[in-house]
C-alpha positions in Angstrom: 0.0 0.0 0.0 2.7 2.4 1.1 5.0 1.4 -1.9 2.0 2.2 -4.5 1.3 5.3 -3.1 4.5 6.4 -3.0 4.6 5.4 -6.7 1.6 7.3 -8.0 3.1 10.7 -5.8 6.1 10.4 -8.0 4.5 9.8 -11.5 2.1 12.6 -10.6 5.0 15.3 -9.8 6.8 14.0 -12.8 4.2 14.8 -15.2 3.4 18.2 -13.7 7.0 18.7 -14.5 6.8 17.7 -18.0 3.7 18.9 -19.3 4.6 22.5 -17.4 7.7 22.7 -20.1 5.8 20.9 -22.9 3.4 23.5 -22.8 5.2 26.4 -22.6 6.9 25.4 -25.6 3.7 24.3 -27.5 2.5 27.7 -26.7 5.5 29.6 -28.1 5.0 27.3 -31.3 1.2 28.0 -32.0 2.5 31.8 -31.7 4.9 31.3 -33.8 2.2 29.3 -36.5 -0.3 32.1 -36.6 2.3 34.8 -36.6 3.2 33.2 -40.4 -0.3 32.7 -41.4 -0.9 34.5 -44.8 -3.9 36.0 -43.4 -1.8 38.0 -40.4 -0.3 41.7 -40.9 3.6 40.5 -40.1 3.3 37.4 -42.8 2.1 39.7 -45.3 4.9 42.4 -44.6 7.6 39.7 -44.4 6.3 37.4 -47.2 7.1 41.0 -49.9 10.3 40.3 -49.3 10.4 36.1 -50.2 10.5 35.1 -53.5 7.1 33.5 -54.7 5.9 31.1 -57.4 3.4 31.6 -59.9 0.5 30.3 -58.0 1.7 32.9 -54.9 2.7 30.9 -52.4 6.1 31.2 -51.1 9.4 28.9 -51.3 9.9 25.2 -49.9 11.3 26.6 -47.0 8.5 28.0 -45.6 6.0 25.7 -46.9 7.9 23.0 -44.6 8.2 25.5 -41.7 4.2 26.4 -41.7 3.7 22.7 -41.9 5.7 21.8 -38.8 4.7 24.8 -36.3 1.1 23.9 -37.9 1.5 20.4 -36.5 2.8 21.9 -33.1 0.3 24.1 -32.9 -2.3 21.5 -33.1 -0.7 19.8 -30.5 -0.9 22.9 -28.4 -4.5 23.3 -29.3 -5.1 19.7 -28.5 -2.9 19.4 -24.8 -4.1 22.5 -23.8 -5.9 25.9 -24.4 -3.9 28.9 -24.8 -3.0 31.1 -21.5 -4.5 34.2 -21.4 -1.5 36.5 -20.5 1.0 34.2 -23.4 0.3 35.9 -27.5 -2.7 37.2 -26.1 -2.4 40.6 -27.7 -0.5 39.1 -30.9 -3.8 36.6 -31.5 -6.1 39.3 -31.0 -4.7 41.9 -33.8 -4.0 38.5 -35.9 -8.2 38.0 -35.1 -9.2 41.1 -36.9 -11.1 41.1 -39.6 -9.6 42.7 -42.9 -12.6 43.9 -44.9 -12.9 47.6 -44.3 -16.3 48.8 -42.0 -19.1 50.0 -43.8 -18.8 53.9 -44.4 -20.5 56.3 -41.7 -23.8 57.5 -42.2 -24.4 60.9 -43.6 -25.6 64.1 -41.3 -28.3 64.0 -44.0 -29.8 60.7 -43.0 -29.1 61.4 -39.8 -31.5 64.0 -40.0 -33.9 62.2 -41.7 -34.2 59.3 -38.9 -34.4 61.9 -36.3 -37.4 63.2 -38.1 -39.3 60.3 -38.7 -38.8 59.3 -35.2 -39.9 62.6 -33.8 -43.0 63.3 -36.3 -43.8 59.3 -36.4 -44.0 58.3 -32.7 -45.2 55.1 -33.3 -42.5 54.0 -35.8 -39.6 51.6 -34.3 -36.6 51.3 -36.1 -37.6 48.5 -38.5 -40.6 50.6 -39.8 -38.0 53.7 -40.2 -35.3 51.5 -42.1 -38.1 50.0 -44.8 -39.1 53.9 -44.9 -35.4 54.7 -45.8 -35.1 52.0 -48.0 -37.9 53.5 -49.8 -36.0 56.8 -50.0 -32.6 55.0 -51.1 -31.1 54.8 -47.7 -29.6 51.6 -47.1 -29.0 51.6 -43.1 -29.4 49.1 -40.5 -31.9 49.1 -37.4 -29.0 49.0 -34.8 -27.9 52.0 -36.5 -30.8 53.4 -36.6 -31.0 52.8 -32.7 -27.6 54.4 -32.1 -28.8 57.2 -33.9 -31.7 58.5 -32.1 -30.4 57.3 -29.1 -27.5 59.4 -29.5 -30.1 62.9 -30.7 -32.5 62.3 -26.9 -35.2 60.2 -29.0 -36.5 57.1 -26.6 -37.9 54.1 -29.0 -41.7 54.1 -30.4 -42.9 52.7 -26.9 -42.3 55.6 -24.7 -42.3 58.2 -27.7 -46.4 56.8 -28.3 -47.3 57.1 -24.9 -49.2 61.0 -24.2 -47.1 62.8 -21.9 -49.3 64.9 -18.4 -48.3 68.2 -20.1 -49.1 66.7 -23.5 -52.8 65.7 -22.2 -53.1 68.9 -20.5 -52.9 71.3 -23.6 -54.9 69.2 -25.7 -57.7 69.3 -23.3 -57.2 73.0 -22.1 -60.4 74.1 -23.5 -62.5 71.4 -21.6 -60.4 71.3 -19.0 -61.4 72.9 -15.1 -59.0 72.1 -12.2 -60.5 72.7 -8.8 -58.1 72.6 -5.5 -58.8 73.6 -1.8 -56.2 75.6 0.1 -57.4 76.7 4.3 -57.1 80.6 5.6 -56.8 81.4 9.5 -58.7 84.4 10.9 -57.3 86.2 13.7 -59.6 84.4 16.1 -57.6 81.0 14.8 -60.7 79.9 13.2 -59.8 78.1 9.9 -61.5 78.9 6.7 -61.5 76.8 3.3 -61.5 78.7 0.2 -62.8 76.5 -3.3 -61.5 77.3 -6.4 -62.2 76.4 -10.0 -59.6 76.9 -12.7 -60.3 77.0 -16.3 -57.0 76.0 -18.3 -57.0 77.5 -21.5 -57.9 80.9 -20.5 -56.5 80.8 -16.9 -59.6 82.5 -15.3 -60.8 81.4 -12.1 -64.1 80.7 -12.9 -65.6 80.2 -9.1 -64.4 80.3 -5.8 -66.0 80.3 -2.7 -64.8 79.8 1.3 -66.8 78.3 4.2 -65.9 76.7 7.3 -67.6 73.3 7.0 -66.8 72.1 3.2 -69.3 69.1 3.7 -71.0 67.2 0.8 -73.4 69.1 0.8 -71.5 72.6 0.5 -69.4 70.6 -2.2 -71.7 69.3 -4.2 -73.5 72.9 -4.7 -70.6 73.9 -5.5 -70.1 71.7 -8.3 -73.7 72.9 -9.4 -73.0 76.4 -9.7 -70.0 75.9 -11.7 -71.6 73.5 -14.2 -74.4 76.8 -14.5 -71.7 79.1 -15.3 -69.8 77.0 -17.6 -73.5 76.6 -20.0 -73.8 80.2 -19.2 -70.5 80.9 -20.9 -70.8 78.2 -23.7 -67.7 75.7 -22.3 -68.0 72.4 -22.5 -66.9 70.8 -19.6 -64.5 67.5 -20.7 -62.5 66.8 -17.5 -62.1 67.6 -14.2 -58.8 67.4 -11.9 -58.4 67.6 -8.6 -56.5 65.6 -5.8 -57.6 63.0 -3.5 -59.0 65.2 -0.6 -61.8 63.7 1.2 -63.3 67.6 0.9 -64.3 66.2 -3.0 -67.2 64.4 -2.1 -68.2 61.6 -4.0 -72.0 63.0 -4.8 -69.6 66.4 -6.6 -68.4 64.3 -8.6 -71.4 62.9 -9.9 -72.8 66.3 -10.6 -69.6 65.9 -13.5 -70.4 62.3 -14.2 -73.8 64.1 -14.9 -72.7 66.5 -17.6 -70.3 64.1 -19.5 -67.2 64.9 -17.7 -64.4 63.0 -16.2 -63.2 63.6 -13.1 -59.3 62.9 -12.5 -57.7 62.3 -9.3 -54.0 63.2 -9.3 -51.5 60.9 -7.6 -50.7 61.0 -3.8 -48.0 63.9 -3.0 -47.4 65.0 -6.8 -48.2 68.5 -6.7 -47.4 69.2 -10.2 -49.9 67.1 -11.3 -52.6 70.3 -10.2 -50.0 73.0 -10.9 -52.0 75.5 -12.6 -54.2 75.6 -9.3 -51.4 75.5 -7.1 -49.9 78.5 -9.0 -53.1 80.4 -8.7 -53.3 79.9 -4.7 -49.2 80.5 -4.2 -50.1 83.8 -6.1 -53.2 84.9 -4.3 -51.2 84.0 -0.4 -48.3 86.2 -2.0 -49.8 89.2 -3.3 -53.0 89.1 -1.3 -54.0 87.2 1.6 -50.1 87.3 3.6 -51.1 90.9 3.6 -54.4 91.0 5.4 -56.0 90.2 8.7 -59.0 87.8 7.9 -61.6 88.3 10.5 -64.4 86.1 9.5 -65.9 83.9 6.7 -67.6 87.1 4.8 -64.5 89.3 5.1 -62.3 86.4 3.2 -65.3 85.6 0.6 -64.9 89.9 0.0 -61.2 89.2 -0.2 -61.1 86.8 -2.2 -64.0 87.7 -5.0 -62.1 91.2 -5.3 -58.3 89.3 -5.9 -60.2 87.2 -8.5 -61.4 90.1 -9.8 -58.6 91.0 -10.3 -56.7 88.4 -11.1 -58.9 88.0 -14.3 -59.2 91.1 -15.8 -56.2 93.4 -14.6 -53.4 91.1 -13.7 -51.3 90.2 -16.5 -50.5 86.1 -17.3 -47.0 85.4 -19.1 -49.5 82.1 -20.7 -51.5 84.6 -22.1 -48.9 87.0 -24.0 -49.0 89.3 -21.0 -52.7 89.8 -21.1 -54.9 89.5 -18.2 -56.9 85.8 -18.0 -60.4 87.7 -19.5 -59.0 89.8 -21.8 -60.1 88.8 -25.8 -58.4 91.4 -27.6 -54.7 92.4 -28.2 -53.2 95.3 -26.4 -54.2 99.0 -27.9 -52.1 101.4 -28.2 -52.7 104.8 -27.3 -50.7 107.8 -27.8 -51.0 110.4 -25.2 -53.4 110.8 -22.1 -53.9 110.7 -19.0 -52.9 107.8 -16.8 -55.2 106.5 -14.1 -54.7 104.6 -11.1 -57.3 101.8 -9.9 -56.7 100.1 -6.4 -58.5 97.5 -5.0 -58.5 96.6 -1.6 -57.1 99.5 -0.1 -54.4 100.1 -2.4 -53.1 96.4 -2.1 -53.9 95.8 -5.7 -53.2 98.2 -8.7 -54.0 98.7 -11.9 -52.7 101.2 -14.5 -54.4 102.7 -17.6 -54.4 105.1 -20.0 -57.4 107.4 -20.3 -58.2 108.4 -24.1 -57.5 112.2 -25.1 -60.6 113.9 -25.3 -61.2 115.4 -29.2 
């Protein structure tokens, strides 16, 4: 037992030994075979300077010499694979491929993919390449892909898809957003003020404060705007506000009533309402941080004089730096007088210039 052991130790470290050498040298020799290779850069270089026959392939000498490293190196490739850190590099240049890469892609059709993306939202990048084709372009989908990836252009699934701000200005004109935002008096008795937003115009078309917004107080609410809104010849599409327990379920189906939708914005997302958040950080900054409230029919006077305001003196950047109501462009007038209207004690101004008299 001891003897046998002792015997199969030995043969063990005795081949370790050999093959260790046997390898290294096989390796060399592959190296060595694909270095000479017609195919590689340095076999092509060298081989200029050999004499060749007819046919073009060189003298005996080498002939016999790609032979015997090509045996050797089919050892090598048989015993063992080829160490990563041994002709690594040389294998890889060798590895290339020789045929030139197809020509870049002109700025022109670069253009053109960009455009058919961006006007076609729906298009992937097959449907674009059999549109090029069409046109004579002769450009490949992955290419395509780089392309818009490279110009900001997401693929056909995310381009299709109707963006919040997208949905927003296609449904201005139907569109009312309603919000509630709270007042303290000076008696630290809270108030909550209603509002009711139209989006293409930017007017706030109701709003109204009490101290108990119940269902019922809600839903009349809800009423009085659909009255105004068939007063004013809009037809009410959609309605957004968020998910305050104030927006009683029987308000809504005042708007379920008249054909509208009503849209619930996602928890903590104020963006979603933005155009009514806009309207009550404006009214807190120029208005109500300014004043005392006393009681509910002081803020309800407060309040109906600011959207007064608001609508048909304050100027909107949305609206070309008109005010909400205004219809017409600005007029110009030469000379005058200039006149001075205040509301609410001089909080709110308004300038305007008086006509000369003929």
């Amino acid at each position: 037992m001891v003897g046998s052991l002792t015997y199969s130790l030995v043969r063990v470290l005795l081949d370790v030994l050999a093959t260790s050498h046997g390898d290294q040298a096989r390796l060399q020799a592959e190296v060595l075979a694909l270095r000479r290779q017609p195919g590689s850069r340095e076999a092509n270089q060298a081989g200029a300077l050999e004499p060749r026959r007819s046919d073009g392939s060189g003298g005996p000498a080498r002939k016999h010499s790609e032979i015997g490293l090509g045996r050797l190196a089919g050892q090598a490739r048989d015993g063992a694979r080829l160490a990563p850190h041994v002709g690594a590099k040389e294998v890889g240049e060798l590895s290339r491929p020789t045929a030139p890469w197809p020509p870049p892609i002109s700025a022109e059709c670069r253009q053109l993919i960009v455009r058919m993306a961006r006007e076609n939202p729906r298009w992937g990048y097959f449907r674009i390449r059999v549109e090029l084709l069409k046109l004579g372009h002769q450009v490949a989908a992955t290419t395509i892909r780089s392309v818009l990836l490279a110009a900001g252009v997401p693929p056909s699934g995310r381009r299709s898809q109707l963006t919040w701000k997208q949905f927003l200005s296609a449904h201005a004109e139907t569109l009312v957003a309603a919000d509630f935002f709270s007042v303290d008096t000076i008696f630290f008795k809270r108030l909550y003020v209603l509002i009711y937003l139209h989006l293409a115009s930017r007017r706030v078309l109701l709003a109204s404060c009490t101290s108990k917004p119940n269902a019922a107080w809600v839903t009349q609410q809800a009423r009085n705007l659909t009255w105004k809104l068939e007063d004013e010849g809009i037809k009410l599409s959609d309605v957004i506000h968020d998910r305050d327990k104030k927006f009683a379920f029987q308000a809504d189906r005042v708007f379920h009533s008249q054909g509208a939708r009503v849209i619930l914005t996602p928890l903590m997302a104020p963006r979603a309402n933005a155009y009514a958040e806009r309207w009550i950080g404006s009214c807190r900054r120029e208005c109500l941080d300014w004043i005392l409230v006393f009681n509910q029919r002081h803020l309800q006077a407060v309040i109906d004089e600011y959207r007064l305001h608001y609508n048909d003196e304050r100027p909107h950047r949305s609206r070309n730096l008109r005010p909400p109501a205004s219809c017409s462009a600005r007029v110009q007038v030469v000379g005058g007088q200039i006149e001075r209207r205040t509301r609410l004690g001089g909080l709110l101004s308004d300038y305007r210039q008086l006509p000369v008299a003929a």
